[in-house]
MDAnalysis code that builds the backbone (N, CA, C; Angstrom):
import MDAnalysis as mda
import numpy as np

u = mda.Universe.empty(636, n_residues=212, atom_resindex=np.repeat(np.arange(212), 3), trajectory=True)
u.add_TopologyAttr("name", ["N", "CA", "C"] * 212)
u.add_TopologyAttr("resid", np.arange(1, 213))
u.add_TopologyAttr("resname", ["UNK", "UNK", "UNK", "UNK", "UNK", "UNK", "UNK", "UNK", "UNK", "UNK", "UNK", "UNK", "UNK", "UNK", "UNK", "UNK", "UNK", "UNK", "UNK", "UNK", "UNK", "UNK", "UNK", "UNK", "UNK", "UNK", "UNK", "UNK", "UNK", "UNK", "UNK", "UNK", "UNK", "UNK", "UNK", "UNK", "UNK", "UNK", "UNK", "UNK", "UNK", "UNK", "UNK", "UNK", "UNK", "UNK", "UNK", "UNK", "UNK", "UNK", "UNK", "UNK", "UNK", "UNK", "UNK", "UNK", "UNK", "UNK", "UNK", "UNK", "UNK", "UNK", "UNK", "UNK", "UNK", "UNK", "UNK", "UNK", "UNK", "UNK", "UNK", "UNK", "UNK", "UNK", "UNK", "UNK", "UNK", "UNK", "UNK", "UNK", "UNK", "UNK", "UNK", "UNK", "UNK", "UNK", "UNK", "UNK", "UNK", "UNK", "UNK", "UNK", "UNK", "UNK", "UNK", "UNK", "UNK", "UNK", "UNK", "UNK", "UNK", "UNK", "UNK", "UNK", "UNK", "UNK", "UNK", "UNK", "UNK", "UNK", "UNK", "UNK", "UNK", "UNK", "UNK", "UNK", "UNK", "UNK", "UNK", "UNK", "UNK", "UNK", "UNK", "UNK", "UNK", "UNK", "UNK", "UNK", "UNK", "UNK", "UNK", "UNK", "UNK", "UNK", "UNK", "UNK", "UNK", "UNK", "UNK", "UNK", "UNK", "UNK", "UNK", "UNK", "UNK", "UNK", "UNK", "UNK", "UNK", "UNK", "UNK", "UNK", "UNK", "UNK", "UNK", "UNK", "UNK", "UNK", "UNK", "UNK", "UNK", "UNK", "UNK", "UNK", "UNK", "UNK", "UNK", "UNK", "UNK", "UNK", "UNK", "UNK", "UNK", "UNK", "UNK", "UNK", "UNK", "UNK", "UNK", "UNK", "UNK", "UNK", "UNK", "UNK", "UNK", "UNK", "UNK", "UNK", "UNK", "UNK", "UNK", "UNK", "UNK", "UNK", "UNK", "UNK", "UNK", "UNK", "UNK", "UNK", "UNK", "UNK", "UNK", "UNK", "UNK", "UNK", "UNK", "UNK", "UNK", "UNK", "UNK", "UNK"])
u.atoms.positions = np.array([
    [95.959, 109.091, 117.467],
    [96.856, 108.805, 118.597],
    [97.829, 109.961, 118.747],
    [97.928, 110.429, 120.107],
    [98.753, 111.681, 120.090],
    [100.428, 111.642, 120.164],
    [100.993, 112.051, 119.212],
    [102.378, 111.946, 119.674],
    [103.253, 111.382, 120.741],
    [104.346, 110.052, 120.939],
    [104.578, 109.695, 121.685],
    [105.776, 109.810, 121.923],
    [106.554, 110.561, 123.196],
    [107.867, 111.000, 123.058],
    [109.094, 109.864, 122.564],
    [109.743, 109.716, 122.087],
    [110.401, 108.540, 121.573],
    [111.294, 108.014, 122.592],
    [110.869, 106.909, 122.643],
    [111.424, 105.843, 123.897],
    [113.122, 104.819, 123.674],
    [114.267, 105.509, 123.734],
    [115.151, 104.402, 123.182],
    [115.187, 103.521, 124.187],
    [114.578, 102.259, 123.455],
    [114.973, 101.243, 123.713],
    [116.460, 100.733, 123.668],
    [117.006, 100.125, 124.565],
    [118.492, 99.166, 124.432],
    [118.007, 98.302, 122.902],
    [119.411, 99.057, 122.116],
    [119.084, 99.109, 120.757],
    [120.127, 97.823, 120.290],
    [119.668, 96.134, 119.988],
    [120.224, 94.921, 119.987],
    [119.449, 94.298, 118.898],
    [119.773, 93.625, 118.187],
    [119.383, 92.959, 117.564],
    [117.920, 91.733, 117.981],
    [118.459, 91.394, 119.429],
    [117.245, 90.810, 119.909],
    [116.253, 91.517, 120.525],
    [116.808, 92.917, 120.697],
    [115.256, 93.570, 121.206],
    [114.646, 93.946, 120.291],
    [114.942, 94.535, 118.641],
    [114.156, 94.639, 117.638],
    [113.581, 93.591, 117.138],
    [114.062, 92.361, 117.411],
    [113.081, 90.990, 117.055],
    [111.890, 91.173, 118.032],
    [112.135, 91.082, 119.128],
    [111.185, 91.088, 120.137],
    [110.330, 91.927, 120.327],
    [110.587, 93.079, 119.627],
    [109.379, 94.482, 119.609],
    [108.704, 94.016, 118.483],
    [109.284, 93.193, 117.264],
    [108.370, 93.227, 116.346],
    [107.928, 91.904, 116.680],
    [107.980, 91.220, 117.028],
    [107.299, 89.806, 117.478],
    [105.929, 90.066, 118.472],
    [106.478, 91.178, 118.905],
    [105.284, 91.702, 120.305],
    [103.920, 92.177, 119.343],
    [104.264, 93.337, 118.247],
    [103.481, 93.647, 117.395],
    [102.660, 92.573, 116.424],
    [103.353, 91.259, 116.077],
    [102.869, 89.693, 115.393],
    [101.823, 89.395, 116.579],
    [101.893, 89.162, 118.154],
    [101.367, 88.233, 118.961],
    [100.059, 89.690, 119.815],
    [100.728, 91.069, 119.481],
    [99.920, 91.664, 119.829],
    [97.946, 92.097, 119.112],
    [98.406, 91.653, 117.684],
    [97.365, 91.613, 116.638],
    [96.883, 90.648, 117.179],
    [98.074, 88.997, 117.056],
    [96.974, 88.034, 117.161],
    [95.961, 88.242, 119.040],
    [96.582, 89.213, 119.430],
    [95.650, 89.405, 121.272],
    [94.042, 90.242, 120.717],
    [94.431, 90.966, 120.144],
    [93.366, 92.179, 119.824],
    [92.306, 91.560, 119.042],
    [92.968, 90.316, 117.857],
    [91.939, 89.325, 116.997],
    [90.823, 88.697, 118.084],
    [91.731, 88.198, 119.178],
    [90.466, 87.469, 119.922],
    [90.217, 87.901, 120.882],
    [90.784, 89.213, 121.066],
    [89.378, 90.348, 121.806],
    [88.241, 90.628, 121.354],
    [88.320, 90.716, 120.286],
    [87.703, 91.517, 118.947],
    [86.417, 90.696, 119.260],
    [87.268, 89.092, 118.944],
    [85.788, 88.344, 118.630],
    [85.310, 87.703, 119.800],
    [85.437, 88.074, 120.975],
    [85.142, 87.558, 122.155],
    [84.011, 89.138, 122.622],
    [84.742, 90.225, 122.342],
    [84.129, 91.043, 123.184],
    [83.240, 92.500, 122.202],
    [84.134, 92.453, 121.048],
    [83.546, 93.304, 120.001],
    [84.478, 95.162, 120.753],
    [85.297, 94.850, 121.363],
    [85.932, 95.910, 121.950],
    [87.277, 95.224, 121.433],
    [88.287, 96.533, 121.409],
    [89.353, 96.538, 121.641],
    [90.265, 98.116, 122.375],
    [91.788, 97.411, 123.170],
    [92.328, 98.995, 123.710],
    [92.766, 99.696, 123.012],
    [92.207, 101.086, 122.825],
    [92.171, 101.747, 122.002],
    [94.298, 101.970, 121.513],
    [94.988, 101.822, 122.575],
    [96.168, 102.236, 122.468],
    [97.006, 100.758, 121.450],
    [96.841, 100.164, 121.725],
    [97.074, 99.128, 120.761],
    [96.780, 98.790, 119.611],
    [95.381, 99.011, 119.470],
    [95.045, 98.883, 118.459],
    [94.759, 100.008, 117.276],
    [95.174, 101.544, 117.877],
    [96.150, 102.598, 117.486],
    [97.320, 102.412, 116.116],
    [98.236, 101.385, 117.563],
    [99.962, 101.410, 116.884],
    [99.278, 100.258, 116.009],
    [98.920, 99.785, 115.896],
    [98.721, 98.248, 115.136],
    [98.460, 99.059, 113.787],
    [97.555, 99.787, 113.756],
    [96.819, 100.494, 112.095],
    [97.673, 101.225, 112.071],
    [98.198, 102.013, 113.000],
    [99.603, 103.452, 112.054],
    [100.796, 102.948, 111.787],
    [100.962, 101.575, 111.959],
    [101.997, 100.937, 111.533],
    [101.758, 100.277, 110.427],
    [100.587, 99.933, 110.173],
    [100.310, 99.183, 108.812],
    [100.206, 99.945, 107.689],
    [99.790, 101.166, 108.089],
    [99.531, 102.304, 106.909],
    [100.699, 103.044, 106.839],
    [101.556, 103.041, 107.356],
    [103.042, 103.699, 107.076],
    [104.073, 102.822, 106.610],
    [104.182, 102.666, 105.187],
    [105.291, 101.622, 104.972],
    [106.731, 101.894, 105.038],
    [106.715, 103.302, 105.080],
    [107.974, 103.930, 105.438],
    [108.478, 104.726, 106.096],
    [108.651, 104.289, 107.006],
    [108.348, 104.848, 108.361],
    [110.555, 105.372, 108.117],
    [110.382, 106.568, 109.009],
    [111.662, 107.417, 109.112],
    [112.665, 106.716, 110.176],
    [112.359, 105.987, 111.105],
    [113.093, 104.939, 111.755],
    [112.626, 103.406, 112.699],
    [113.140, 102.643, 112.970],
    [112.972, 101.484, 113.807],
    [111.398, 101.883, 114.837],
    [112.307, 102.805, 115.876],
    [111.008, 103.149, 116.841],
    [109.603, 104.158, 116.343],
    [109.836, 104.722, 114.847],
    [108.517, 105.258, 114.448],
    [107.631, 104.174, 114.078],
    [107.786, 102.799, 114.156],
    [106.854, 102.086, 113.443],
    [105.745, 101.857, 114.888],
    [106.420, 101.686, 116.040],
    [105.470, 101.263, 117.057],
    [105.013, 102.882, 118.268],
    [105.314, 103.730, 117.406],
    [105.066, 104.711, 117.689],
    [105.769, 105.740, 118.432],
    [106.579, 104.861, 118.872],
    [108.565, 105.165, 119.384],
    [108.745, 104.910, 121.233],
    [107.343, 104.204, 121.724],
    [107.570, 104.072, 123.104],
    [107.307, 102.053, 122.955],
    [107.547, 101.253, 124.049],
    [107.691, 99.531, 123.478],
    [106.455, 99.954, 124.185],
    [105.494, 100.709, 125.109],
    [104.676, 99.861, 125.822],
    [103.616, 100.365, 124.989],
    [103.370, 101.277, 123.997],
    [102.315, 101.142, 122.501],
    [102.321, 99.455, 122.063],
    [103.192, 98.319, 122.624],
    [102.734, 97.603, 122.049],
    [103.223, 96.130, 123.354],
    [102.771, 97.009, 124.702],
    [102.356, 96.245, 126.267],
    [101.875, 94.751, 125.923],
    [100.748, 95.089, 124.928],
    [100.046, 93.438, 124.908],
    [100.595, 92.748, 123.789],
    [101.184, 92.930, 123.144],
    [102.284, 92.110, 122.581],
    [103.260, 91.561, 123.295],
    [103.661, 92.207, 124.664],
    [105.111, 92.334, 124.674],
    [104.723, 90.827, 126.267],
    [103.707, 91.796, 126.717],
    [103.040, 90.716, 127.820],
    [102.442, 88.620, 126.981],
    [102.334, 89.298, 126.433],
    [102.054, 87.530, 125.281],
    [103.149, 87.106, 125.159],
    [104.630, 87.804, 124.689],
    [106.051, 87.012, 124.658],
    [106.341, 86.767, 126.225],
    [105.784, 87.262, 127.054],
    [106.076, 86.360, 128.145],
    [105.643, 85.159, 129.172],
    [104.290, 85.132, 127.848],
    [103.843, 83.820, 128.016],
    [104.386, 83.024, 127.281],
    [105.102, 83.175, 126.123],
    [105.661, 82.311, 125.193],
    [106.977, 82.110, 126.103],
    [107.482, 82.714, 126.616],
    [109.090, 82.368, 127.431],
    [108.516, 81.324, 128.761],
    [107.308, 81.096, 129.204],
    [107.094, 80.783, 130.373],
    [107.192, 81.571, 131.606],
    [106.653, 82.485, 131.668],
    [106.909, 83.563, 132.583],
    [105.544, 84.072, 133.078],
    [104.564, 83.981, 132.239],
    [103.123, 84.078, 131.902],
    [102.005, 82.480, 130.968],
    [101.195, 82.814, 132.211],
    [100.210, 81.665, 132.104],
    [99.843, 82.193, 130.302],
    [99.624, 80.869, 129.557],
    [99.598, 81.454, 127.906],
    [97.875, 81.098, 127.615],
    [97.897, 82.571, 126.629],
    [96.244, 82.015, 126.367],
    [96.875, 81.071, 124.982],
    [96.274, 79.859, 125.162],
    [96.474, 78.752, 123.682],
    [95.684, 79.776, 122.655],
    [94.877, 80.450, 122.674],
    [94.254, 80.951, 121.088],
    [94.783, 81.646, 120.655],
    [95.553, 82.947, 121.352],
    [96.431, 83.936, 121.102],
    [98.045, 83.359, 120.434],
    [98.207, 82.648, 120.947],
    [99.535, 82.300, 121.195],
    [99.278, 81.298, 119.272],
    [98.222, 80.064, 119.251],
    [98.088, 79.914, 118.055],
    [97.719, 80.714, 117.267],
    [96.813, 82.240, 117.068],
    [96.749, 82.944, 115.961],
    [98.178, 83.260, 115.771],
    [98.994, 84.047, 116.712],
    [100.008, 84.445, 116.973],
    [101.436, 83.519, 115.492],
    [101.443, 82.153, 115.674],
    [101.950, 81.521, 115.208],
    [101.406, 81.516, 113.856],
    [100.390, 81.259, 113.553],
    [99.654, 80.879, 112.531],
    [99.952, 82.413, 111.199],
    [100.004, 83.154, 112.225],
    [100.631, 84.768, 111.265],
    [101.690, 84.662, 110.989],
    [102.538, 84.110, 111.474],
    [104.241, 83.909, 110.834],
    [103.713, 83.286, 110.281],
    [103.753, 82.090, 110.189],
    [103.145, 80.945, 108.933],
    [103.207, 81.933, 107.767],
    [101.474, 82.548, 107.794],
    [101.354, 83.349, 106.422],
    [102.368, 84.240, 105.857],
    [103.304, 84.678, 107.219],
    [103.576, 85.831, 106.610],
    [104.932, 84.985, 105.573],
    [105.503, 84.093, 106.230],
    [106.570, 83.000, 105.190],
    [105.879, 82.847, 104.173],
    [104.949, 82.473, 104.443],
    [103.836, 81.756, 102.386],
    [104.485, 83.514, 101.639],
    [103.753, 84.645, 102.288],
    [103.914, 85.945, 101.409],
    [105.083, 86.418, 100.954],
    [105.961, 85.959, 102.186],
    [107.593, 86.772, 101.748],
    [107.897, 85.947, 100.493],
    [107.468, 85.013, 99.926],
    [108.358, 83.673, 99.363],
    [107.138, 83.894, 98.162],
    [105.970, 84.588, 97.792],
    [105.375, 84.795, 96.804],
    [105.266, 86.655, 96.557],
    [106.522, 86.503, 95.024],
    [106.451, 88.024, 94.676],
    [105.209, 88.848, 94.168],
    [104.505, 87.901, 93.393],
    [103.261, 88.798, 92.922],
    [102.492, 88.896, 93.750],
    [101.950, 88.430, 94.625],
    [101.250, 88.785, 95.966],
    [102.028, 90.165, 97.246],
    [103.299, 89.937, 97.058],
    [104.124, 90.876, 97.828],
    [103.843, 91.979, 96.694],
    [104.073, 91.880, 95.717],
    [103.794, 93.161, 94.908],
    [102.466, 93.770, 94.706],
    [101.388, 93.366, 94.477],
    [99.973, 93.383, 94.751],
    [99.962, 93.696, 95.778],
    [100.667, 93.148, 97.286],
    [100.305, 94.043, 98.487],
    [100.455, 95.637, 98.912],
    [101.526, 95.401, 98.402],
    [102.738, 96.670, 98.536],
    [101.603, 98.274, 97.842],
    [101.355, 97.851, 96.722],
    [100.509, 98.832, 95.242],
    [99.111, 99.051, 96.215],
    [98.231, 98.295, 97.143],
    [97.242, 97.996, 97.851],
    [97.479, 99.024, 98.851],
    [98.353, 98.563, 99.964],
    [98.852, 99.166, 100.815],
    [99.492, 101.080, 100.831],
    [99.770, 101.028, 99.809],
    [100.301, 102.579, 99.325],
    [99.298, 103.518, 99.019],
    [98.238, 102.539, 98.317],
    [97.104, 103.705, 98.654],
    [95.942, 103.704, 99.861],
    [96.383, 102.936, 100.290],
    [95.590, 102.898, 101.419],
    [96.094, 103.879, 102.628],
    [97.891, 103.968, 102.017],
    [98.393, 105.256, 102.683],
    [97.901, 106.333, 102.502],
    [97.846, 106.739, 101.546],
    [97.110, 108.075, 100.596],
    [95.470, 108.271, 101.533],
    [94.426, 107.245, 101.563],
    [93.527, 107.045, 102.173],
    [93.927, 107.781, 103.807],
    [94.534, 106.972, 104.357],
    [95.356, 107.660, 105.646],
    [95.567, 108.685, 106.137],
    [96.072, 109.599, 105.464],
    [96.705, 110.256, 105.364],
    [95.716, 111.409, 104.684],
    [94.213, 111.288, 104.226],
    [92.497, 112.399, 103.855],
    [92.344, 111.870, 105.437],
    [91.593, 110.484, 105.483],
    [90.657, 110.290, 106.329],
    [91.361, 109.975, 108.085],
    [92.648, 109.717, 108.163],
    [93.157, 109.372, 109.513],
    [92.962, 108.031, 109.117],
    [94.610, 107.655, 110.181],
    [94.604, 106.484, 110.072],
    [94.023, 104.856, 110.295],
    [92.737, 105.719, 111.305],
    [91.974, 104.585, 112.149],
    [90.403, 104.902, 111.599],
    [90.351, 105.615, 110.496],
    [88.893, 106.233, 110.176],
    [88.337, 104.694, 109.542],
    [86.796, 104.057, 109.632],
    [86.677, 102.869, 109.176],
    [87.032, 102.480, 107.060],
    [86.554, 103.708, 106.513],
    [87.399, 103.428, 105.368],
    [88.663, 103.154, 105.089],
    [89.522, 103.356, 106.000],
    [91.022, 102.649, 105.925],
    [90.707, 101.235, 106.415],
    [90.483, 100.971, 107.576],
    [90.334, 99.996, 107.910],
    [89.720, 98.961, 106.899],
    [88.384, 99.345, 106.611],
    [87.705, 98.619, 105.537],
    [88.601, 98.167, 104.369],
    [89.602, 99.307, 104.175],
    [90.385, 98.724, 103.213],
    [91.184, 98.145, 103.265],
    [91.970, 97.763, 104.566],
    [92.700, 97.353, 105.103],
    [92.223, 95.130, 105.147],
    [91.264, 95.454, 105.664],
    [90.385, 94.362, 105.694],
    [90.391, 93.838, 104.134],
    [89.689, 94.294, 102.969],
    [90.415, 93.707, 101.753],
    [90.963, 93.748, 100.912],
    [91.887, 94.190, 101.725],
    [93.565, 94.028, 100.714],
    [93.693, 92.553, 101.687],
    [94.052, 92.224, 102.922],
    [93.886, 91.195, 103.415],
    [93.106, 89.686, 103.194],
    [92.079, 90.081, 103.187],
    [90.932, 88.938, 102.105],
    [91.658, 88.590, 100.662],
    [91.776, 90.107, 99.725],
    [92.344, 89.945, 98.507],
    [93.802, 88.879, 98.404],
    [94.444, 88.566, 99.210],
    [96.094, 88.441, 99.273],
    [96.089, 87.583, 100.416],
    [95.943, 87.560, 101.695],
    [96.426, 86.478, 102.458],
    [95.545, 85.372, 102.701],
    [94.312, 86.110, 102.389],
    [93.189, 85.113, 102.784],
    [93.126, 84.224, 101.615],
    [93.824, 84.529, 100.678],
    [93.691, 83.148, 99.198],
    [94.934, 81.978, 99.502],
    [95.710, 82.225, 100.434],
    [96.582, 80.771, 100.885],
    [95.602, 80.050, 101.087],
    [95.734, 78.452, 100.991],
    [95.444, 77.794, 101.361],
    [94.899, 77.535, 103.274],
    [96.120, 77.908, 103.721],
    [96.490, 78.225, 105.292],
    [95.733, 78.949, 105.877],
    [94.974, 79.073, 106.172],
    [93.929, 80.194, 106.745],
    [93.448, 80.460, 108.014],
    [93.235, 81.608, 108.647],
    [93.310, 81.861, 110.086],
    [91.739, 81.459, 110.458],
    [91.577, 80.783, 111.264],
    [90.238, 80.484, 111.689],
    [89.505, 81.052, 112.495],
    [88.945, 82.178, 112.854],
    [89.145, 83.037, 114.103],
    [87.464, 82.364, 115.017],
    [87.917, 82.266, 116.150],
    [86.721, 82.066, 117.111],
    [86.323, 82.827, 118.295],
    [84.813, 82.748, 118.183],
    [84.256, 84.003, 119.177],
    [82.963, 84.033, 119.409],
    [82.368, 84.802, 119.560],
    [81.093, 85.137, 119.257],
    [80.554, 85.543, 118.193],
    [79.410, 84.270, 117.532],
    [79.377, 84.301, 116.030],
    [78.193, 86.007, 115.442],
    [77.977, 86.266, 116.545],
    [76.861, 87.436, 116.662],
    [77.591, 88.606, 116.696],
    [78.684, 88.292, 116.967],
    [79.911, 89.663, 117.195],
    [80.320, 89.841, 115.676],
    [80.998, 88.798, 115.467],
    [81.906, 88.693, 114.319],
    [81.223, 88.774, 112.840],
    [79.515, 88.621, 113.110],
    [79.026, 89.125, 111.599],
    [78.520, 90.698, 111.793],
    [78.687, 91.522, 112.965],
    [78.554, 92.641, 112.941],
    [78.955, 93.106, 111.917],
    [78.458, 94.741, 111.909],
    [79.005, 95.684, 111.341],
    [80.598, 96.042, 111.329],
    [81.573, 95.909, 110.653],
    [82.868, 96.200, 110.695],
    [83.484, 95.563, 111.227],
    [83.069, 94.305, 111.957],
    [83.622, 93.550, 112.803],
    [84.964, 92.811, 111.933],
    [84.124, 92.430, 110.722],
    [85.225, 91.283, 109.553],
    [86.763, 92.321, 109.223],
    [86.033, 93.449, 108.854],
    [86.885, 94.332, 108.411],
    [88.387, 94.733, 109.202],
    [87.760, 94.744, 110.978],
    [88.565, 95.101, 112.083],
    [89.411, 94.025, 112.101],
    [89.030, 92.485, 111.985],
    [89.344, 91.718, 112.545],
    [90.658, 91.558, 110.835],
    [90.296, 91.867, 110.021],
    [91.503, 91.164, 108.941],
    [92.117, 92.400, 108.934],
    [92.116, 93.648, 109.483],
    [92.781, 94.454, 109.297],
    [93.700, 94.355, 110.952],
    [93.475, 93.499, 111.676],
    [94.651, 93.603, 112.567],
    [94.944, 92.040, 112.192],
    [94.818, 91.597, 111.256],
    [95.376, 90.059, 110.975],
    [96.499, 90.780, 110.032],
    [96.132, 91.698, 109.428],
    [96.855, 92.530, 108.279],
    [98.204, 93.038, 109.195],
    [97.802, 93.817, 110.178],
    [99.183, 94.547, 111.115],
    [99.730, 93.236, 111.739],
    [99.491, 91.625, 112.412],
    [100.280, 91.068, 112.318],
    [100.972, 90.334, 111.067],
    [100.971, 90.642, 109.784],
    [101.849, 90.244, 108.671],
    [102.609, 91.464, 108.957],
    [102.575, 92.475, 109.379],
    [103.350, 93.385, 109.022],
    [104.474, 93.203, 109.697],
    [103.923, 93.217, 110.819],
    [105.145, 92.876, 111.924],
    [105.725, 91.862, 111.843],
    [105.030, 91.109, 111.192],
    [105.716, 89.287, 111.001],
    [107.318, 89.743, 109.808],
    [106.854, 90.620, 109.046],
    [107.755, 90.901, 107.728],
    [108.462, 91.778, 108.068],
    [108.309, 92.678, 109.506],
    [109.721, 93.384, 110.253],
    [110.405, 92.111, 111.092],
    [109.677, 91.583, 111.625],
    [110.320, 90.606, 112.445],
    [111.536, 90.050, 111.739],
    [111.229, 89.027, 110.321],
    [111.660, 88.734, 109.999],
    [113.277, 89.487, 109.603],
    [112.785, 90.608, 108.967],
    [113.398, 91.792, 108.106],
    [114.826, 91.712, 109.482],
    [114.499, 91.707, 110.794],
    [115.026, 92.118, 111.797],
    [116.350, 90.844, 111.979],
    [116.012, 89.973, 111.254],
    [116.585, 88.033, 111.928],
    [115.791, 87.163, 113.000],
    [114.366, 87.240, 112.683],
    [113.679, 86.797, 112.994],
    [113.336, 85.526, 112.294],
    [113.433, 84.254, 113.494],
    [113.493, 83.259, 113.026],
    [112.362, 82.202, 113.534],
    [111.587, 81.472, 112.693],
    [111.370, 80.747, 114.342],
    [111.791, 79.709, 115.219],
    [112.738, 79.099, 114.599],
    [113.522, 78.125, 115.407],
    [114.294, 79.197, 116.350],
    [114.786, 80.236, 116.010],
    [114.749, 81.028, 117.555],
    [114.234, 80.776, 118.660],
    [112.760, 80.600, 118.071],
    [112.087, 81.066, 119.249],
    [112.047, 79.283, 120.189],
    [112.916, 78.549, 119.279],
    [112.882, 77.390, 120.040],
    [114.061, 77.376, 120.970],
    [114.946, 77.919, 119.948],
    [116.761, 77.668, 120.588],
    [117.585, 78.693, 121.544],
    [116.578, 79.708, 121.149],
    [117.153, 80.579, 121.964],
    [116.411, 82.058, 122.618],
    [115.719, 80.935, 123.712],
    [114.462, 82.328, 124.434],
    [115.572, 82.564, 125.622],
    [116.663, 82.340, 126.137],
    [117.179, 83.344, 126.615],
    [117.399, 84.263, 126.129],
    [117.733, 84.610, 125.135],
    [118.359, 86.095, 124.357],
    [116.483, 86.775, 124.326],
    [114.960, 85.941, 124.537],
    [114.054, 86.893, 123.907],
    [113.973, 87.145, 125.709],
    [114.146, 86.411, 126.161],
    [113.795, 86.717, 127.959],
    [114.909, 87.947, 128.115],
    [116.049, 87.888, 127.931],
    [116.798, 89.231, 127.710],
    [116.471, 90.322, 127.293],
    [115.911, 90.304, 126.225],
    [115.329, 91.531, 125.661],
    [113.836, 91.770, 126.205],
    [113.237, 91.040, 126.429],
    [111.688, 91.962, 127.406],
    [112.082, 92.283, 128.779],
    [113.472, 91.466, 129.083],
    [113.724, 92.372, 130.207],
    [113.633, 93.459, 130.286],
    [114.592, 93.832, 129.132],
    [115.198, 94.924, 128.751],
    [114.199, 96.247, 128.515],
    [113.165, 95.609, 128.013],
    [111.854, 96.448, 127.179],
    [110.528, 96.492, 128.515],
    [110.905, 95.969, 129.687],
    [110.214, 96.222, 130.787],
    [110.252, 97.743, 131.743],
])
């Protein structure tokens, strides 16, 4: 992905929830592209992997690549969640179902630590092969299996069952289940709540204003 001039966003507490919430609901969009069509946009699903493979990223806007619309179909899904946009129900439940996990993970250290040790070399990986080369991904995919996929809680994904036992398909698909934990654990990181998202979607309708 080529360099993206850095975009300041109106810099609030609720628009950094809302960029990283966009990145949570934007994975769960790309999951059931994935398995509906065996495609995904290349620009999304870009920021989704160079954000997962950079755990330390040099500021706020380097994680989504430093412009909000690297992460458009995230940001277009929170405005189906505000009522503003007709909602796809599958998106909107993977969407949810990734916070879920990502609470089980924040709240279990040896799994957060096991991720973290996983994830770091998968940076290293990154960083020979590029960040979107399928050996990252692949690995990306199980460190995911290894760690989120052993909750109990588990993402059910539906599609086309001819798609989804493809070649790389499993791999693609838990490695952008992987970039929404990530974002779920900035979200959070940010005061991301989800009774927020019950009590107070004026402040998220504020901020995609804002990020429009």
């Amino acid at each position: 992905m080529n360099p993206t001039p850095i975009h300041r966003a109106p810099d609030s507490p609720a628009t950094r929830q809302a960029l990283a919430l966009a990145g949570v609901f934007q994975a769960a969009s790309l999951v059931d592209e994935l398995a509906r069509t065996g495609q995904v946009e290349p620009r999304a699903w870009e920021t989704l992997i160079h954000a997962t493979v950079n755990p330390n990223p040099e500021s706020f806007e380097a994680i989504y690549g430093g412009h909000p619309n690297n992460l458009r179909r995230g940001l277009d899904t929170l405005e189906a969640l505000v009522g503003r946009q007709q909602a796809n129900p599958v998106v909107l439940r993977y969407g949810f179902s990734l916070l879920l996990l990502m609470n089980k993970l924040r709240t279990n250290n040896d799994m957060m630590d096991a991720l973290g040790q996983k994830l770091t070399r998968i940076q290293g990986q990154a960083e020979h092969f590029g960040s979107t080369h399928e050996n990252v991904v692949a690995s990306l995919g199980e460190a995911y299996q290894e760690t989120i996929s052993t909750f109990k809680t588990r993402i059910v994904v539906q599609g086309d069952p001819s798609l989804l036992q493809s070649r790389m398909m499993p791999e693609r698909v838990r490695a952008c289940l992987m970039a929404g934990i990530r974002f779920g654990l900035l979200w959070h990181q940010q005061g991301g709540r989800r009774w927020k998202l019950v009590f107070q979607r004026k402040a998220l309708r504020r901020a995609l204003d804002s990020l429009s």
